[in-house]
N, C-alpha and C positions, 0 to 999 in steps of 0.2 A: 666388737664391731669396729671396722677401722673404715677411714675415707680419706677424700679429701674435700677440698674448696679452695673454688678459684674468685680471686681477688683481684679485681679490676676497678684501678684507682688514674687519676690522670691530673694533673693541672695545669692550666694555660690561664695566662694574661698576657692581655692586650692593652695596653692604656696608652695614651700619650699624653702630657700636661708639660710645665715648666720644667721639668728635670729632664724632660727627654722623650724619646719613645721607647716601650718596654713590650717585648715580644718575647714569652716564656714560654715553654711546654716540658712538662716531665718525662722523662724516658726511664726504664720503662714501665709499662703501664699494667700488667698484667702478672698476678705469680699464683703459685697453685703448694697449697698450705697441709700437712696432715693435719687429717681428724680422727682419733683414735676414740675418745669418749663418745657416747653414747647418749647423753645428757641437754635439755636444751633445747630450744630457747627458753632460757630462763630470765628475769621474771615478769617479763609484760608493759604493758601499759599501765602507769601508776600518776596519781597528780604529785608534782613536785611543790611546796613550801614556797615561801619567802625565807625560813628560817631553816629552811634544810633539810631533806628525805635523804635517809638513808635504804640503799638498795640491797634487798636481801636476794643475796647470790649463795644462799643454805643450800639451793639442791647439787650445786657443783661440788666435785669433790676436788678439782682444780679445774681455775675457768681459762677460759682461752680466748677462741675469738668471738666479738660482741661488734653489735651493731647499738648505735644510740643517736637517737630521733630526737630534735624537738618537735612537739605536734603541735604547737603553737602559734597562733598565726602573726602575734607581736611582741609578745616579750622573749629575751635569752635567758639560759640557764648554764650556771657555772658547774663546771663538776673537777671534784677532786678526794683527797681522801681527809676524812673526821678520823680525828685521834678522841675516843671516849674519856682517855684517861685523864688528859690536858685541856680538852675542849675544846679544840684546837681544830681549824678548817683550813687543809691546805691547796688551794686553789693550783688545778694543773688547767683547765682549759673552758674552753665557750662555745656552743652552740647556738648560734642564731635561731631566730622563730624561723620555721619550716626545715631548719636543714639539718644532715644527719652524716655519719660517722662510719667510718671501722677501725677498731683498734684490736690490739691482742693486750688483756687483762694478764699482770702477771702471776704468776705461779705463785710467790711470795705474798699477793696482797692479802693486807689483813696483820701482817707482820710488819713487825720493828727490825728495821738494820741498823750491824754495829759495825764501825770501818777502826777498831783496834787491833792493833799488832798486825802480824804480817796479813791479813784479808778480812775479809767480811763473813757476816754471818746473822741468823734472824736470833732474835730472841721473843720468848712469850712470853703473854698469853697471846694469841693470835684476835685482836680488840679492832685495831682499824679498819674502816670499812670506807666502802664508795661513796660517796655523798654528791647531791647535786643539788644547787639552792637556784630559786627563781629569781629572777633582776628584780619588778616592781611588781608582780599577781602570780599568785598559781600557775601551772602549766604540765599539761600533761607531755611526761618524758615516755618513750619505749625504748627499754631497756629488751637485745635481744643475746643473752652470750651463752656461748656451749663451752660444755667439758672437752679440755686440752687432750 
């Protein structure tokens, strides 16, 4: 099964303060993405930790694009990727309480890159995963991503 999905993203700010006035808007706003996988949305509504949930994206066999909610009405949740091996949490981004996301997951997560000799390349066991930790209480995150 193949398709596609249209992606319709925008930003504008408006502020004025001591630096000035700031009148932004993004152009453009609108793209249209294949979907070939069949898979998805995976995997739901889950409560997020203080000390960290890791998001099992088992039913992907490569994910693609995903949607990610906080459903919380006051605390933010970090999300990034946990290395198991090192215990290691590498913080890429924040979600504010109520607001949400789209990203495209890459094909490689899960994997280790190596930038020796002339290019890159993964190496295994394929161990790191998504992880997303709560600021100061629990908070339920929805996690929505399909097969690439």
């Amino acid at each position: 099964m193949s398709g596609e999905a249209s992606i319709q993203v925008s930003l504008q700010i408006n502020k004025s303060d001591a630096a000035g006035i700031v009148n932004y808007r993004s152009y453009p706003t609108m793209f249209t993405a294949d979907v070939d996988g069949a898979l998805g949305p995976t995997p739901g509504a889950f409560e997020v930790s203080v000390y960290g949930t890791q998001v099992d994206l088992s039913e992907l066999t490569q994910p693609g694009l995903c949607r990610i909610s906080n459903q919380d009405a006051t605390n933010f949740v970090t999300y990034g990727i946990y290395d198991p091996e090192t215990d290691k949490f590498y913080p890429l981004g924040e979600i504010l309480a109520g607001e949400f996301y789209i990203i495209r997951l890459s094909r490689d997560l899960g994997w280790e890159s190596t930038a020796s000799g002339t290019g890159t390349g993964t190496t295994g066991p394929q161990t790191n995963v998504l992880m997303f930790i709560a600021n100061t209480a629990a908070c339920v995150v929805l996690v929505e991503a399909f097969e690439a």
